[in-house]
C-alpha positions as CSV (number, residue, x, y, z in Angstrom):
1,X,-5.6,12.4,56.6
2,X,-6.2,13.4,53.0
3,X,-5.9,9.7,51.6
4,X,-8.7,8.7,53.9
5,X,-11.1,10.8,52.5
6,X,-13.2,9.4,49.6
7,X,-12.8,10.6,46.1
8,X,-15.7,12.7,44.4
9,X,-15.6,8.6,41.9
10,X,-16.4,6.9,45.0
11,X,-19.0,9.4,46.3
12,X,-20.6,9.0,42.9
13,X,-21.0,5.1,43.3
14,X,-22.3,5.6,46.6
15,X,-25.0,8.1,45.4
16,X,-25.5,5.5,42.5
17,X,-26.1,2.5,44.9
18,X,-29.0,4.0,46.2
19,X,-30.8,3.4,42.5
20,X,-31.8,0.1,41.2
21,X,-32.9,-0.5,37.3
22,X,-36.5,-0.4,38.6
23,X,-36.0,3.1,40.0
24,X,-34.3,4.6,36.5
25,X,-37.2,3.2,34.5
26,X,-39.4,5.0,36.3
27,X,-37.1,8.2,36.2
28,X,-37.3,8.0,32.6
29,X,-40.9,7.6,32.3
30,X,-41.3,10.7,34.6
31,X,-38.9,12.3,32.9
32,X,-41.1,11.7,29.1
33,X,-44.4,12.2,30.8
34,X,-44.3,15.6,32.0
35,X,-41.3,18.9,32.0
36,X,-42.7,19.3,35.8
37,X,-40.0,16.2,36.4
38,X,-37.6,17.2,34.4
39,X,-35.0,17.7,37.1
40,X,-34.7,14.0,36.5
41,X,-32.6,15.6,33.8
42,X,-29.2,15.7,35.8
43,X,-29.7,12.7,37.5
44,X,-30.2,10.6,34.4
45,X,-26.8,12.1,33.3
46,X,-25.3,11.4,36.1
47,X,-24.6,7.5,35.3
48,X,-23.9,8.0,31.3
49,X,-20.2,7.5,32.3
50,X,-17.4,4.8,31.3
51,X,-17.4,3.9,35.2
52,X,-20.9,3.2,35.7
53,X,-22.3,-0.1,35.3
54,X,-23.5,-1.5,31.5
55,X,-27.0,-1.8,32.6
56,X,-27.3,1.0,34.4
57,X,-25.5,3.4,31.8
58,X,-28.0,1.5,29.2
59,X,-31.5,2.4,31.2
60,X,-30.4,5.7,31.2
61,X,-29.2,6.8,28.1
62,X,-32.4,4.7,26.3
63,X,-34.7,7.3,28.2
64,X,-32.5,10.3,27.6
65,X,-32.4,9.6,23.8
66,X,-36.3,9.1,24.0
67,X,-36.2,13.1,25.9
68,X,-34.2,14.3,23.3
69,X,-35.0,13.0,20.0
70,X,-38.5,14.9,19.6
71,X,-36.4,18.1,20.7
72,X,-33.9,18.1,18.9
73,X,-35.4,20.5,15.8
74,X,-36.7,23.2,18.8
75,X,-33.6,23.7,20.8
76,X,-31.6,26.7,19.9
77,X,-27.9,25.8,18.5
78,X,-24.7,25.7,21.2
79,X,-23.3,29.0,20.0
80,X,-26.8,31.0,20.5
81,X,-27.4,29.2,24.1
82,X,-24.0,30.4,24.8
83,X,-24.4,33.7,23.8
84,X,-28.1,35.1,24.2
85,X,-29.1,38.5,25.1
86,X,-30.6,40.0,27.6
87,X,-33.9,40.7,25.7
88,X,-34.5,37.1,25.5
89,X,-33.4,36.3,29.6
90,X,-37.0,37.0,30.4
91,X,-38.0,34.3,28.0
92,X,-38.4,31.9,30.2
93,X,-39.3,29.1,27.6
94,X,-36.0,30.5,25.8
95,X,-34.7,30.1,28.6
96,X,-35.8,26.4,29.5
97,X,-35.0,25.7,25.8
98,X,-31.4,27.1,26.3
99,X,-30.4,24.8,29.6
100,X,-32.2,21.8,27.8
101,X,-29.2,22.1,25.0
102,X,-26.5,22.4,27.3
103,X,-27.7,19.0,29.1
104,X,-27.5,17.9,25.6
105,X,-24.3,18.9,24.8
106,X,-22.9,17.6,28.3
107,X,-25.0,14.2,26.9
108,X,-23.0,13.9,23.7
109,X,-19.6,14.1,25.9
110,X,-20.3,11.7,28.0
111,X,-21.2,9.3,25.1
112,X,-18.2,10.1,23.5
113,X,-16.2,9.2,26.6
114,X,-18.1,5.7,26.6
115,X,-17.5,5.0,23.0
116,X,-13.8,5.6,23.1
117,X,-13.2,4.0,26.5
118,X,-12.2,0.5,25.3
119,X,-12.3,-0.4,29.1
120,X,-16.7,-0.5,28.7
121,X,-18.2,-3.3,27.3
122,X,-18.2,-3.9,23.6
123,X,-22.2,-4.2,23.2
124,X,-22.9,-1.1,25.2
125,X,-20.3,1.0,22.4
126,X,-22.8,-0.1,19.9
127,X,-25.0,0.9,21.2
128,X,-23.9,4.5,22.4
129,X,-22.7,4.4,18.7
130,X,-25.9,4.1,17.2
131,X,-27.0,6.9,19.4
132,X,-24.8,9.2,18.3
133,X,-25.0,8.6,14.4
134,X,-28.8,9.4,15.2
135,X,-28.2,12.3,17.0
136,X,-25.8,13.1,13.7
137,X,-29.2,12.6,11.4
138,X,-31.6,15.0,12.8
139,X,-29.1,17.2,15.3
140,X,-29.0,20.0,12.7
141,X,-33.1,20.7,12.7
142,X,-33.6,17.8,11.2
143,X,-30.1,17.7,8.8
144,X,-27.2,16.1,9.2
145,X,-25.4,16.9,12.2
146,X,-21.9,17.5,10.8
147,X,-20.2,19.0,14.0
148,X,-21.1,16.1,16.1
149,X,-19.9,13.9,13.8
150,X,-16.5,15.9,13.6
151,X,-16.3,15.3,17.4
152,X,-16.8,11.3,17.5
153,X,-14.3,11.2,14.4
154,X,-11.5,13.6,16.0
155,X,-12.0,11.5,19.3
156,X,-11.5,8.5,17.8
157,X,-8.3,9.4,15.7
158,X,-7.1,11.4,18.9
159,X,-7.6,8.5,21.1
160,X,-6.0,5.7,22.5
161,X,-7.8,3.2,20.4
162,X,-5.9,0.7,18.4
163,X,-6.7,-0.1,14.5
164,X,-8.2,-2.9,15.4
165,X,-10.8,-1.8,17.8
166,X,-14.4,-3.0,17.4
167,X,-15.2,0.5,17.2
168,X,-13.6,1.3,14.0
169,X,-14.9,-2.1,12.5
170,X,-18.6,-0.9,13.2
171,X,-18.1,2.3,12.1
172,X,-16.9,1.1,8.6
173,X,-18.8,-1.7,8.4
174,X,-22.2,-0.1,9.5
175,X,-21.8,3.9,8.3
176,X,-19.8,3.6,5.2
177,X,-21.8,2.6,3.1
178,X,-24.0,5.7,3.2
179,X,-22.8,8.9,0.6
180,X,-23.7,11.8,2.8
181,X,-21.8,9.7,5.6
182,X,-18.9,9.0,3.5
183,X,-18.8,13.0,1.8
184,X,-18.9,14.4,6.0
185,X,-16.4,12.3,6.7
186,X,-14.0,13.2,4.2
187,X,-14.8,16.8,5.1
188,X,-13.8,15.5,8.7
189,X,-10.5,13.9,7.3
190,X,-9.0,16.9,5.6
191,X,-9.9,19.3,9.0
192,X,-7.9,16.2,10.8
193,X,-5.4,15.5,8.4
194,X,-4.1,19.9,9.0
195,X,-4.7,19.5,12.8
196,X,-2.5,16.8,12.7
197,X,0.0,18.2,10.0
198,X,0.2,21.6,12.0
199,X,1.4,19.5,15.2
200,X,4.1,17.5,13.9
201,X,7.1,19.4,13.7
202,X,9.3,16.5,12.8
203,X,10.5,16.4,8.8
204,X,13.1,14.1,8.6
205,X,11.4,11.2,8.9
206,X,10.6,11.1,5.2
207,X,14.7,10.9,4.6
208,X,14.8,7.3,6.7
209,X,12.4,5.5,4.5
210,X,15.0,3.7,3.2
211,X,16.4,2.6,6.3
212,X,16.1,-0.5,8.4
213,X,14.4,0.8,11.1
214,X,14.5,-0.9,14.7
215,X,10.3,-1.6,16.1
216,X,10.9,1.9,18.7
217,X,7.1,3.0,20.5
218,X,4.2,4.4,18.7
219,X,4.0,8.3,19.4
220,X,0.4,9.3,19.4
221,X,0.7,11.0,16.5
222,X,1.9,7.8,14.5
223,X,-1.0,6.6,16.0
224,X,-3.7,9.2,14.9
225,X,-2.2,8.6,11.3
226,X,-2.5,5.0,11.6
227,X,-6.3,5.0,12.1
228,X,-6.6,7.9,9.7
229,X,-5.2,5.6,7.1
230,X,-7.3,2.5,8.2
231,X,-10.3,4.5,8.3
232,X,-9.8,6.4,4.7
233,X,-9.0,2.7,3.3
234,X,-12.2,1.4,4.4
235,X,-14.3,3.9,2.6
236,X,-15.8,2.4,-0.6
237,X,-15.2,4.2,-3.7
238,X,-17.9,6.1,-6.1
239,X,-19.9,3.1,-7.2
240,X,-20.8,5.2,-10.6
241,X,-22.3,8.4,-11.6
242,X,-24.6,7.7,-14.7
243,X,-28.3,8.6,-14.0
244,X,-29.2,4.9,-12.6
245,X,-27.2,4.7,-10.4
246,X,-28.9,5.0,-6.9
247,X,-27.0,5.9,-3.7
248,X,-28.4,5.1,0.0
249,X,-28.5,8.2,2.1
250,X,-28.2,7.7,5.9
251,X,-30.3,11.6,6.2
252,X,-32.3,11.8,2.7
253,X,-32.7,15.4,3.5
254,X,-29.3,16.3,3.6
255,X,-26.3,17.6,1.7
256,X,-28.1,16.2,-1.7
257,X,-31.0,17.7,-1.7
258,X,-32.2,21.3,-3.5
259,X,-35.2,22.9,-2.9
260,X,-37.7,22.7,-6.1
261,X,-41.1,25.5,-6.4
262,X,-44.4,24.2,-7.9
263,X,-43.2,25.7,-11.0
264,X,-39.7,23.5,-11.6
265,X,-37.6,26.5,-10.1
266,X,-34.5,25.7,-7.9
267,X,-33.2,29.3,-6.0
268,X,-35.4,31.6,-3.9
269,X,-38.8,30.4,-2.2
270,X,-42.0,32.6,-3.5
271,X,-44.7,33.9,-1.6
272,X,-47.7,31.2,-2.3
273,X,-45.2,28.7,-3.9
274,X,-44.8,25.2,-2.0
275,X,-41.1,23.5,-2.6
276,X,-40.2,20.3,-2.8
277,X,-36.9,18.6,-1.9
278,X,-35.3,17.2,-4.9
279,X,-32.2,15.1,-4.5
280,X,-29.3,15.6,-6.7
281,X,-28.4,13.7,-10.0
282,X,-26.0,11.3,-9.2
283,X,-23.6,12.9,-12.0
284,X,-23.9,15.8,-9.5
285,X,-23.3,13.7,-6.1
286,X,-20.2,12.3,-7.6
287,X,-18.6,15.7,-8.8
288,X,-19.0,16.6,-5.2
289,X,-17.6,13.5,-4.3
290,X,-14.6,13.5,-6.2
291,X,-13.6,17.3,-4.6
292,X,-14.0,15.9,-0.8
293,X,-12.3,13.0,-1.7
294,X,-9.5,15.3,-3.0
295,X,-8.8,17.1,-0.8
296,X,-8.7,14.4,2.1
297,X,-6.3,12.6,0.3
298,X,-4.5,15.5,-0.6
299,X,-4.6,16.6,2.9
300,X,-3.2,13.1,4.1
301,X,-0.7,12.4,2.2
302,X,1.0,16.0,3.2
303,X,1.7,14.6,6.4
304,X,4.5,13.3,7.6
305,X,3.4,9.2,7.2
306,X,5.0,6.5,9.3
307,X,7.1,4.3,6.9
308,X,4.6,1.0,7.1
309,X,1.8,3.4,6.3
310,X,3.9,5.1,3.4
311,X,4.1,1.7,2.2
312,X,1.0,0.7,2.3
313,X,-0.6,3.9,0.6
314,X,2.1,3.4,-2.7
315,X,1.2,-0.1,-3.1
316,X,-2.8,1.0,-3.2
317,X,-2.6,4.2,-4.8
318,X,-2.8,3.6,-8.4
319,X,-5.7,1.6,-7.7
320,X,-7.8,2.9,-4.9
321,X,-7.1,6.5,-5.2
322,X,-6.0,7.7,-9.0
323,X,-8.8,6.5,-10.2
324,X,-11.3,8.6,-8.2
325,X,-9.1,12.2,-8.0
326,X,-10.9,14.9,-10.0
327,X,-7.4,16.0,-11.0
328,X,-4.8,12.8,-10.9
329,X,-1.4,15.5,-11.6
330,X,-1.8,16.1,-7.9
331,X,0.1,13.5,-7.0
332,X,3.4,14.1,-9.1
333,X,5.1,15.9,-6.6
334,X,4.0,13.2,-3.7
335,X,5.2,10.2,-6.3
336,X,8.0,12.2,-7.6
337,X,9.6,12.8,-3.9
338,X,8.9,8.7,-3.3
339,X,10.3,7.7,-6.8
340,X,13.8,9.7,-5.6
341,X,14.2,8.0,-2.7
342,X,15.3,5.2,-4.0
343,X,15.2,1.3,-2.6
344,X,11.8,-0.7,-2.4
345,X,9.9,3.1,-1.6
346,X,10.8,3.6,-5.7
347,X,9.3,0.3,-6.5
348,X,6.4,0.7,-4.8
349,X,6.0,4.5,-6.3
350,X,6.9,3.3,-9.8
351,X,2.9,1.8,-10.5
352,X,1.2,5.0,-9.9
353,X,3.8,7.1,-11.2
354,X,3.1,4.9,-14.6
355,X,-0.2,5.6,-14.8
356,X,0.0,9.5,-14.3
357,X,2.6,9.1,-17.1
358,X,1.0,7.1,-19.8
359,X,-2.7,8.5,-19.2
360,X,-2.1,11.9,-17.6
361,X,0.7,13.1,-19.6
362,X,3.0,13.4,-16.8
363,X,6.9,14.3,-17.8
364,X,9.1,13.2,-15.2
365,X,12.5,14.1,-16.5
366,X,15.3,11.4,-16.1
367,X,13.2,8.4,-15.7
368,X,14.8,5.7,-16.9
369,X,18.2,6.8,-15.4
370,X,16.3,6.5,-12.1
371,X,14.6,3.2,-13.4
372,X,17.7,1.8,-14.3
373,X,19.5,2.4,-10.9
374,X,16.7,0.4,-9.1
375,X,18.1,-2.7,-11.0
376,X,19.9,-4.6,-8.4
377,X,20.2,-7.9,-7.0
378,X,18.3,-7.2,-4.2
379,X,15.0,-6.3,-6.2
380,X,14.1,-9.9,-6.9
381,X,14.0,-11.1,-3.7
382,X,11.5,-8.0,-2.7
383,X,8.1,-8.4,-2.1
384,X,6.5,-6.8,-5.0
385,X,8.8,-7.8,-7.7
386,X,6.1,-9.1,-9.7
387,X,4.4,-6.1,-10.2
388,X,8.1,-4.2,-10.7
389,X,8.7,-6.7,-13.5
390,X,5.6,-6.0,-15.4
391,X,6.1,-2.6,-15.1
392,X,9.5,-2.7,-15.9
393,X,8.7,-4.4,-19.4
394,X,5.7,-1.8,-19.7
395,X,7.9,0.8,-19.5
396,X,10.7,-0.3,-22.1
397,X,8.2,-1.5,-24.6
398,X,8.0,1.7,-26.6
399,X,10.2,1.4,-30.3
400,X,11.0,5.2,-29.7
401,X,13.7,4.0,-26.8
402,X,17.2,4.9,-28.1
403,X,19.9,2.2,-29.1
404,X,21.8,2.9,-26.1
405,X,19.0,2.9,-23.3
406,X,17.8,-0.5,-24.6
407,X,21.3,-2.0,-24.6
408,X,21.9,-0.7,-21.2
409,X,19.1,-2.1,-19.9
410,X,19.5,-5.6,-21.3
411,X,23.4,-5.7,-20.3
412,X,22.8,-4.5,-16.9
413,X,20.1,-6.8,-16.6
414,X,22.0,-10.1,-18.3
415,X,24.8,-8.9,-15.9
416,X,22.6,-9.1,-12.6
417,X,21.5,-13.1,-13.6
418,X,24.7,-14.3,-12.8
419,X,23.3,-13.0,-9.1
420,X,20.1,-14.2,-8.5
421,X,17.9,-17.0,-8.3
422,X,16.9,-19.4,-10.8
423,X,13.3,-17.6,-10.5
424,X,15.2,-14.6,-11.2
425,X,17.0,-15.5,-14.2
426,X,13.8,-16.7,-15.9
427,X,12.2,-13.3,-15.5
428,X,15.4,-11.8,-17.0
429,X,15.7,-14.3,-19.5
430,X,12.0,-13.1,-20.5
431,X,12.9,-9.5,-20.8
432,X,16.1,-9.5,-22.1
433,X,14.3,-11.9,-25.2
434,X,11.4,-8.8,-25.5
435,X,14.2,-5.8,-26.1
436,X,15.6,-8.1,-28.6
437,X,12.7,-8.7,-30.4
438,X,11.3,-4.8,-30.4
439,X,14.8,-3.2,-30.6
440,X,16.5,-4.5,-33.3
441,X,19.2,-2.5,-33.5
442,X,20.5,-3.9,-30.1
443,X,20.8,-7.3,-31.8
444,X,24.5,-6.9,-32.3
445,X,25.0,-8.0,-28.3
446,X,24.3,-11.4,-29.2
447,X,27.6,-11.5,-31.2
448,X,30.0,-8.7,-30.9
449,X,33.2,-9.9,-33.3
450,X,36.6,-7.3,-32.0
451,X,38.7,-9.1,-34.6
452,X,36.8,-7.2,-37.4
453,X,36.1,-4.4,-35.6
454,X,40.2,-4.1,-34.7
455,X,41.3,-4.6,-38.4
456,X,39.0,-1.3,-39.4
457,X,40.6,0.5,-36.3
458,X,43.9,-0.2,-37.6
459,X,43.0,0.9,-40.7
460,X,41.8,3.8,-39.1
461,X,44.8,4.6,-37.4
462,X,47.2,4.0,-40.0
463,X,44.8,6.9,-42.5
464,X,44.4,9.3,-39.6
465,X,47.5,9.2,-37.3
466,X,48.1,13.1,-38.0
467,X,44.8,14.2,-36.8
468,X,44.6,13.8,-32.8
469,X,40.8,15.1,-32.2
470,X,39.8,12.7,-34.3
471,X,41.4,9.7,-32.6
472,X,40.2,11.0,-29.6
473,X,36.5,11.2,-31.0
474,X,36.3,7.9,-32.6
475,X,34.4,5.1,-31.2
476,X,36.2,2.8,-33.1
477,X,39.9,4.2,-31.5
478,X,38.5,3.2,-28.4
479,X,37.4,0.0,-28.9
480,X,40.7,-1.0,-30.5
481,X,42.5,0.1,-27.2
482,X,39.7,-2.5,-25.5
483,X,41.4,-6.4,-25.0
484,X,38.8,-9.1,-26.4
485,X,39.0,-10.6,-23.2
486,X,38.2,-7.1,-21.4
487,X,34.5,-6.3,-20.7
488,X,34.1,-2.7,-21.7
489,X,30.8,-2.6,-19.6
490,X,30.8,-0.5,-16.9
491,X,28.2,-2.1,-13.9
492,X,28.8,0.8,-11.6
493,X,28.2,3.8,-13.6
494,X,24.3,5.0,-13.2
495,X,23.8,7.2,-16.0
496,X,23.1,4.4,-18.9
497,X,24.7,6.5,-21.5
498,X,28.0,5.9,-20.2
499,X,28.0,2.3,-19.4
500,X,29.4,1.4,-23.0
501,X,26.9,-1.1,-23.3
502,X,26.2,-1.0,-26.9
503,X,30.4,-1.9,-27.1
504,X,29.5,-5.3,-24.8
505,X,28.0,-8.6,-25.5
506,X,25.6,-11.0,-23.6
507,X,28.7,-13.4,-22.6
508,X,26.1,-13.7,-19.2
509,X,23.5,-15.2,-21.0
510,X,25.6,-17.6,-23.1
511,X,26.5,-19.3,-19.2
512,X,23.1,-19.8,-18.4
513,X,23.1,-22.2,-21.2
514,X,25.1,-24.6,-18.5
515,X,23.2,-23.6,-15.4
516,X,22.3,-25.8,-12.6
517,X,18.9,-25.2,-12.9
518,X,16.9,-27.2,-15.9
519,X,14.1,-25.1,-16.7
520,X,17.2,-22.1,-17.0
521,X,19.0,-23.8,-19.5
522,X,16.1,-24.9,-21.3
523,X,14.1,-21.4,-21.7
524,X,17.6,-19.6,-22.5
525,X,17.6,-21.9,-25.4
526,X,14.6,-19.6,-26.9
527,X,16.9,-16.4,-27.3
528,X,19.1,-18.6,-29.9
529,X,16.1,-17.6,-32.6
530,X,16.6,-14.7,-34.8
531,X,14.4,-12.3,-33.0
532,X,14.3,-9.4,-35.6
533,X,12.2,-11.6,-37.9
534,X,9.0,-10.4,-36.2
535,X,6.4,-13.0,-38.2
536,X,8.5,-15.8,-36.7
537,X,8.3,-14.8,-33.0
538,X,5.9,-13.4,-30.1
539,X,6.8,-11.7,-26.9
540,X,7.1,-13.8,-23.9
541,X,4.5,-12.8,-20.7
542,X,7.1,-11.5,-17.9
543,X,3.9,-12.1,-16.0
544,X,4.2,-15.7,-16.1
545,X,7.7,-15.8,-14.5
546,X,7.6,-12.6,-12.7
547,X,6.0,-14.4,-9.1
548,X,8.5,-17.4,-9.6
549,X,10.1,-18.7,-6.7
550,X,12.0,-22.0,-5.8
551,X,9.0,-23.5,-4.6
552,X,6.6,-22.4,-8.1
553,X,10.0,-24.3,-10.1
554,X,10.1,-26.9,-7.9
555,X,6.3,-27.6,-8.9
556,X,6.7,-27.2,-12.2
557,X,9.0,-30.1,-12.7
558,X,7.2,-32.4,-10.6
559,X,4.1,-31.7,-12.7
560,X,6.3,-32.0,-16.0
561,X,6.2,-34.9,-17.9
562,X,9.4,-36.3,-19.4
563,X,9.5,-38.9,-22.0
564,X,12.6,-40.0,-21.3
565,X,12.9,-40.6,-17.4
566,X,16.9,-41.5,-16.5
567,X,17.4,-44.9,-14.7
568,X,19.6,-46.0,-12.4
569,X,20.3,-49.7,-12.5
570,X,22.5,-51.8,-10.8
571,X,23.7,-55.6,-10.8
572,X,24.3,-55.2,-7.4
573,X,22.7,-53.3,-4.2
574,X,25.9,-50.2,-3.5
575,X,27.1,-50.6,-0.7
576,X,28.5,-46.9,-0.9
577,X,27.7,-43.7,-2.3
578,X,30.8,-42.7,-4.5
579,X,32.8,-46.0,-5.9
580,X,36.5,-45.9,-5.2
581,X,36.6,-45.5,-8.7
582,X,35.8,-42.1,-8.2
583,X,38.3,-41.2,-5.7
584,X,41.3,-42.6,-6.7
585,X,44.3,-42.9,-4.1
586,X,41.8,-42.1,-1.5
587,X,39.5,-44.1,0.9
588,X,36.6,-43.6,2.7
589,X,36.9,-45.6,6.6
590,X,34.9,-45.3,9.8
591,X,36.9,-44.3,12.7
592,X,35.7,-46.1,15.9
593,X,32.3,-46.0,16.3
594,X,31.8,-42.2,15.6
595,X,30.0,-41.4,12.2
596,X,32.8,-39.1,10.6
597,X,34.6,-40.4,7.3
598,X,38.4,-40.0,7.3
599,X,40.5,-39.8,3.9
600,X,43.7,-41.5,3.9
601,X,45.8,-41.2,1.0
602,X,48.5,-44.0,1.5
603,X,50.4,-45.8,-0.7
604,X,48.8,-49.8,0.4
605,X,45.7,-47.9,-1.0
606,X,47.4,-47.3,-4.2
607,X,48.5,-50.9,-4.5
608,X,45.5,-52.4,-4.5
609,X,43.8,-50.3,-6.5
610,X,46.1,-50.8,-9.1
611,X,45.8,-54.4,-8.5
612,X,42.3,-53.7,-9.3
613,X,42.6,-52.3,-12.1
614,X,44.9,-54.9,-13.7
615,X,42.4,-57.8,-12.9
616,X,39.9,-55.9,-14.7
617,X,41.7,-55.3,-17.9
618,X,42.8,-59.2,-18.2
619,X,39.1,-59.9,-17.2
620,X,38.0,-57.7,-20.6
């Protein structure tokens, strides 16, 4: 019996059959021709829902914006309509005033409901968009509207929307590029970004960065950060601040603006004095604009970020965001907690965490021990390696490095290139040849004699047998207890002051002198130089080979041009590809009719090659 009855959806359809488009036009018009009809009010309302038909739900909220636009500045705000006393319930334009706002505010719902509903049609969304972002302009008495705008932005990030909606397209594309809009909506972002923040309780998601995660379901949450991130990266930065620079405004009376007397005065209005509105220098606008933009991305990046988003915001950072913070240090503890964790997540972090270092005066204690652990195999088949590599040379470019840091990093390094790629080895070659040229004192890698080195421990030994501490202590002592043949290099240990490095040599290189690879053995040729004559030498760009791949080598060589190109000539067409020559004692014979080879090693093979060989030499 109850599942027969109809629902209050379908009751509302019926009662909206009744009403054609002609008969809302003329609502409206009765509606903006007189307050005697302005119990079309309701009615009007009554189709600004997702479920309602485009055309209808267009009729009527082009009418109702046309009844509320002039109004707007005269109704009282939500809070006082709410809440007014009993001296003003006899008022009865107070009172008209007061149920006027509450149709408004039940107005701005229901166009929020349309413009996050991605069931309704895409042109009618732009059009309740527009609405609202004009209702945002002159809501506030003719002032920017900021607590509407809060409510489109939370329901948007609180939605069911996708990144790619059209919604979040016009938004950006349409909005953004207005500075009061932008400064609102980082205002909006921060609120957002601790709503958010206070209703995830989960904290060890940060730990499985490094992790290969399986694809599981977006929580809404994920999702709410997802379009928080797409939104904040869509918002241009500060174009500049100097005195021309000129901004476009979406409300020119709005946050930007001071109040300026007859006399040049900002502050307090006079009796008999007329103001002016004045809008900010833009020096002013973009301090202001540099706090908000602060502390949204402050706020943000509190939260706990899903790990394609984490990744996204370290590889933009130090481009998008350090540059515009009015106080870049903020980040160190954000960058800092990334940089630990180790894996790609370090890579990424390693580009801002640079920059706060050489022009913010960041100390970050035990960097290069944590810079040297990312060196592994892996790293050059990652994604950004090319920006890792630069960075990487960047950061050992200073002459201040000690001895045994640069010699740990070229060992480990020359170590790894027996590893990699040919594109790999290039990039190391390139580095390894920069520490030799600004670190001298490392030079002694390239050719580490033990035979001299034992003699003067023997020596040694012989001199000081008696004293034990001293044996213990000397270097020497424990490179004569070292075979020749014996890498003292240690691979595994992390801490580069305990690898021994400066005790190895660059054996690794010396075998890429016979590598596979021809543009390999060619550029390895360029460390044979003597490197500490300065005058005689330049640094090699690690940016050159730091995007290599097999396909940029491959490319190179067929654009190279050789002057000597190898031929291969023959007397007669092959009727094989190895000669028997090659294989001697064995033959090469189809079995059947199938296509596999199979060796037979007999000795009427043997014969007759040595028959063949015999009529050769009496031939010569």
């Amino acid at each position: 019996m109850a599942s027969s009855m109809p629902s209050k959806k379908q009751k509302k359809n019926k009662k909206h059959d009744k009403y054609s488009l002609s008969d809302l036009k003329t609502l409206g018009h009765q509606l903006l021709s007189s307050r005697a009809h302005v119990n079309n009010l309701p009615l009007l309302l009554s189709f600004i829902t997702p479920s309602t038909r485009p055309k209808y739900t267009l009729e009527s909220l082009l009418s109702l914006q046309s009844f509320f636009i002039p109004l707007l500045p005269q109704l009282p705000s939500s809070t006082v309509s709410s809440s007014f006393t009993s001296d003003s319930q006899g008022d009865p334009e107070f009172i008209y005033r007061t149920w006027v706002r509450s149709k408004f505010d039940d107005f701005v719902q229901s166009l929020l409901d349309i413009v996050i509903c991605s069931q309704s049609d895409d042109s009618l969304r732009e059009v309740v968009l527009d609405t609202l972002m004009e209702f945002v302009k002159v809501g506030n008495g003719g002032k920017f509207h900021s607590a509407i705008y809060y409510r489109l932005l939370h329901n948007i990030v609180h939605s069911s929307l996708e990144i790619d909606d059209i919604l979040l397209e016009l938004l950006a594309s349409k909005y953004f590029k207005y500075i009061d809009i932008r400064y609102f909506t980082y205002i909006s972002f921060e609120k957002l970004s601790r709503s958010i923040g206070a209703n995830d309780i989960s904290d060890d998601r940060r730990e499985r960065l490094d992790t290969t995660g399986v694809n599981q379901p977006e929580s809404s949450l994920d999702l709410s950060v997802h379009k928080l991130s797409h939104l904040l990266s869509r918002i241009p930065p500060l174009e500049g601040s100097d005195d021309k620079a000129e901004y476009d405004m979406w409300n020119p009376a709005g946050i930007f603006t001071e109040k300026e007397n007859d006399k040049g005065h900002t502050g307090k209005q006079r009796k008999g004095e007329s103001t002016n509105i004045k809008v900010l220098s833009p020096a002013n606008i973009a301090k202001k604009m540099k706090l908000k933009f602060t502390k949204a991305w402050i706020s943000f990046l509190r939260l706990t970020l899903p790990v394609d988003v984490y990744k996204e915001v370290l590889v933009n950072l130090h481009q998008v965001v350090i540059p515009y913070l009015s106080n870049p240090l903020m980040l160190c503890d954000f960058l800092t907690r990334s940089y630990d964790i180790g894996g790609v997540v370090s890579v990424m972090a390693l580009s801002s965490l640079f920059v706060l270092m050489t022009q913010h005066s960041l100390e970050y204690p035990n960097f290069y021990e944590k810079l040297y652990a990312l060196l592994e195999p892996s790293i050059f088949m990652a994604k950004h390696r090319a920006k890792f590599f630069q960075l990487l040379d960047s950061c050992l470019k200073s002459p201040l490095l000690p001895a045994y840091l640069a010699a740990a990093f070229c060992k480990k390094l020359s170590r790894i290139s027996l590893a990699v790629p040919p594109s790999g080895a290039l990039v190391i070659i390139a580095l390894i040849h920069n520490l030799l040229r600004r670190h001298p004192s490392i030079n002694c890698l390239v050719h580490q004699e033990d035979g001299n080195e034992t003699t003067k421990d023997t020596t040694g030994a012989e001199s000081g047998a008696d004293d034990d501490s001293t044996e213990a202590s000397s270097p020497s002592r424990e490179m004569s207890s070292v075979k020749p043949s014996i890498d003292p290099f240690d691979d595994k240990q992390t801490d580069p002051l305990k690898t021994n490095a400066m005790r190895s040599s660059l054996w690794e290189v010396d075998t890429l002198r016979h590598h596979y690879c021809p543009p390999v053995s060619r550029f390895v040729l360029s460390l044979e130089n003597d490197l500490t004559v300065r005058a005689k030498t330049t640094e090699v760009s690690v940016k050159d080979f730091s995007s290599g791949s097999y396909a940029t080598i491959f490319g190179d060589e067929i654009r190279r041009r050789v002057k000597q190109v190898p031929l291969a000539f023959y007397t007669a067409t092959p009727t094989m590809l190895f000669p028997e020559s090659d294989f001697l004692g064995w033959s090469f014979k189809m079995k059947d009719k199938d296509s596999t080879t199979v060796l037979d090693n007999t000795s009427k093979e043997n014969d007759h090659i040595s028959a063949k060989r015999s009529r050769v030499e009496e031939t010569s």
